[in-house]
Every structure is written in C-alpha cells, then in structure tokens.
RODO-2510 file (C-alpha; in nm, 4 decimals, decimal comma):
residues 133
     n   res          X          Y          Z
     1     x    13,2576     3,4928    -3,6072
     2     x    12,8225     3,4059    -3,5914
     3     x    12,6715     3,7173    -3,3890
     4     x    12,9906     4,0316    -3,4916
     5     x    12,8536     4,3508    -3,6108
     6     x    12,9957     4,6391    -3,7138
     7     x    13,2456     4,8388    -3,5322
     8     x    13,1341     5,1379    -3,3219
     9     x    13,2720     5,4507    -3,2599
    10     x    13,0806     5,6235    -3,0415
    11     x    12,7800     5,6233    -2,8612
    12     x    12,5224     5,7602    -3,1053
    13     x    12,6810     5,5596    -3,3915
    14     x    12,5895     5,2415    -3,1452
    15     x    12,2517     5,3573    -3,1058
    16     x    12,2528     5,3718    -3,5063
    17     x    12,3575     5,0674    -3,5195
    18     x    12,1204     4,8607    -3,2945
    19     x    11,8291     5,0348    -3,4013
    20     x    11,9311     4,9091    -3,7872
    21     x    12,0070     4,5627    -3,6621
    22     x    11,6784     4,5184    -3,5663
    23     x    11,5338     4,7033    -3,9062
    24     x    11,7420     4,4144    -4,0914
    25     x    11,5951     4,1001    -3,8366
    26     x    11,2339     4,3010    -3,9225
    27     x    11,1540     4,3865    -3,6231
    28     x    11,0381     4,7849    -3,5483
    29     x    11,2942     5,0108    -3,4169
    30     x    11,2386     5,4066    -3,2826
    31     x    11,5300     5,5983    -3,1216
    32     x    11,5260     5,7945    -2,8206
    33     x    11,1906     5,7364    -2,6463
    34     x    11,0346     5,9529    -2,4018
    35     x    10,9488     5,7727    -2,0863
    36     x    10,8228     5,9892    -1,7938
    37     x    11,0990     6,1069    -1,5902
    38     x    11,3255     6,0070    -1,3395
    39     x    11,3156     6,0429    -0,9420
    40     x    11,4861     6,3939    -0,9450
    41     x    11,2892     6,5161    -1,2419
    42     x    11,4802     6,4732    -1,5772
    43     x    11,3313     6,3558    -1,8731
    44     x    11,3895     5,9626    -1,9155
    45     x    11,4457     5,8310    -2,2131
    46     x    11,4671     5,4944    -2,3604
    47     x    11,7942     5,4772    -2,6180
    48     x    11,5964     5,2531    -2,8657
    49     x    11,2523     5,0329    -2,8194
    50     x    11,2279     4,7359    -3,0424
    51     x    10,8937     4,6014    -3,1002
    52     x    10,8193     4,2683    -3,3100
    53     x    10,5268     4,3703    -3,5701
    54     x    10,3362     4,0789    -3,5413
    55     x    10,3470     3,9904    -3,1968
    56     x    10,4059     4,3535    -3,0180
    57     x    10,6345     4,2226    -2,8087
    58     x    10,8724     4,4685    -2,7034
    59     x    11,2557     4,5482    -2,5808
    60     x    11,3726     4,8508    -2,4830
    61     x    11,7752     4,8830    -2,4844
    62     x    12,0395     5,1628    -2,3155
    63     x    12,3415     5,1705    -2,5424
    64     x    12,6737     5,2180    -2,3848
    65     x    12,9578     5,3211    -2,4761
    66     x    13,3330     5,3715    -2,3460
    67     x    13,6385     5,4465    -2,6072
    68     x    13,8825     5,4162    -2,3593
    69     x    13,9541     5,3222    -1,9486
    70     x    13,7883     5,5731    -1,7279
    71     x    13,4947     5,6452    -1,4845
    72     x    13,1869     5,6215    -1,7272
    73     x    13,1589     5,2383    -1,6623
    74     x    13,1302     5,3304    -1,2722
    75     x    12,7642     5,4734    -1,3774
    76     x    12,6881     5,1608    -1,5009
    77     x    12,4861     4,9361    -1,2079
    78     x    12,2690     5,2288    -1,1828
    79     x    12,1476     5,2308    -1,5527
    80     x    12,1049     4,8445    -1,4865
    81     x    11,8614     4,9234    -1,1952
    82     x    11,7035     5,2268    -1,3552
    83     x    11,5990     4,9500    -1,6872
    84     x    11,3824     4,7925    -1,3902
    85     x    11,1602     5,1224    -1,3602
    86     x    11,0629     5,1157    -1,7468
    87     x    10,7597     4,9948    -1,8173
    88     x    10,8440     4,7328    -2,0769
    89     x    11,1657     4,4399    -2,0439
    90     x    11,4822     4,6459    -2,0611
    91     x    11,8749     4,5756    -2,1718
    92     x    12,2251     4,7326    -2,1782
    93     x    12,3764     4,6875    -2,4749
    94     x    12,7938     4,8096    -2,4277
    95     x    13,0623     4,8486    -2,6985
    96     x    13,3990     4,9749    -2,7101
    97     x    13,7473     4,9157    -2,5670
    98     x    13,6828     5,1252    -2,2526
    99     x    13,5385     4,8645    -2,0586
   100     x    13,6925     4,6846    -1,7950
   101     x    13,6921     4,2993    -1,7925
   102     x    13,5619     4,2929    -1,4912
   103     x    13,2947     4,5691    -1,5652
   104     x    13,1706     4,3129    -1,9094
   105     x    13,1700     4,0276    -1,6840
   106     x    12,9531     4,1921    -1,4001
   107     x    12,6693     4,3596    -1,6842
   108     x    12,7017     3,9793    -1,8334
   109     x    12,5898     3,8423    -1,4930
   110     x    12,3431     4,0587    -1,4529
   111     x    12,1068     3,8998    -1,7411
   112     x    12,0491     4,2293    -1,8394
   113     x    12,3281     4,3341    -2,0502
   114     x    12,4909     4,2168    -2,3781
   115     x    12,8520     4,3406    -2,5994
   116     x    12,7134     4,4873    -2,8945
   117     x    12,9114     4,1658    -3,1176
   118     x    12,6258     3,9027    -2,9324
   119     x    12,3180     4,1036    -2,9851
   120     x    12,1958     4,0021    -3,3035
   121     x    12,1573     3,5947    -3,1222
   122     x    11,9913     3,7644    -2,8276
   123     x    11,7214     3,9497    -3,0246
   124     x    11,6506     3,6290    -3,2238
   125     x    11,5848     3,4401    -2,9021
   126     x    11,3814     3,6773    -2,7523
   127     x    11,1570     3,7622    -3,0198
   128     x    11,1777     3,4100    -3,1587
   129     x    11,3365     3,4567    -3,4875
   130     x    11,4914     3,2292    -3,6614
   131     x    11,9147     3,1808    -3,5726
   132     x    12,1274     3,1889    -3,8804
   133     x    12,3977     2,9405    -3,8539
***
C-alpha cells in the first residue's frame, strides 16, 4: 500500500523512524530539540525538526505512541495545543494499536496529526517533493 512504513514498536523506535524517513526524502532531520520551556517550567522539547536544505522550510513533529488501549491517548489534545506554542509549523505523528478509533479520527480532524503509515505523502506535500506513485 503507497505511503506504509515500517512497523513500530515503541516510541523512540518511531522517533527513529521519522527522523530516517525524512533522511531518505533528503530533507534534514535532528532528534529531540530543545525549545524553551513550558508554562510550569519543564524543558520543552521538539521530538524531531525537519528542515528542507534548500528552502529552510521547516516541520517540527511529536511522535506518539500507544501499544495497547489505555489512558496515554487522553493526553493527547493537549500535545495538539501545546504544537501551537512552538515557534515553527508543528505535527503529531501516532503509531501503534493503542489508539482508539475515535482518538485517530479526532487527531485526523485536527489537521495537525498524521498515522505514521501516511507520513511519507504528507512530507512530500509540504515540502514539495516529488510523490512516488
């Protein structure tokens, strides 16, 4: 199927994982980025900033990830909010069986969240790279 990626197992192997995808489209890719801090103090950081090298354009994305049903997802509408106090254009990028299909439909309707299987489409749009077919 166009867009699947590899499978995940956890969420520092999906941060791995979208930090190479963009490598492979050529577009920069640095893990963990330090930006500023949050209203009660703690460090915030950005899971992985993408920046095209020609154009500097650049995307910073919060990977998610839940194995299995529980309470993690319920954190969720606040990391889409909090992408809205970084200083660049910000995603959620989710993978894993853990989410509800309610929970991927509401992060889809948001416009600011993507599966992990339909990223590699969305980065070529927004950067402007060319779609394989």
């Amino acid at each position: 199927m166009p867009g699947r990626q590899q499978a995940v197992s956890n969420g520092d192997e999906l941060v791995k994982a979208v930090a190479q995808l963009a490598r492979n489209l050529g577009l920069e890719a640095k893990e963990q980025v330090r930006v500023a801090r949050r209203i009660w103090g703690a460090v915030r950081k950005i899971d992985v900033v993408i920046t095209h090298p020609q154009t500097r354009k650049t995307l910073g994305i919060e990977c998610k990830f839940q194995a299995v049903l529980g309470t993690a997802e319920e954190k969720i509408p606040a990391v889409i909010k909090d992408i809205g106090a970084w200083p660049i254009p910000g995603l959620v990028v989710f993978a894993g069986e853990g989410f509800t299909e309610n929970m991927k439909m509401f992060l889809i309707s948001t416009g600011k969240a993507v599966e992990f299987s339909e990223l590699k489409p969305w980065l070529c749009l927004f950067f402007g790279l060319p779609m394989e077919n």
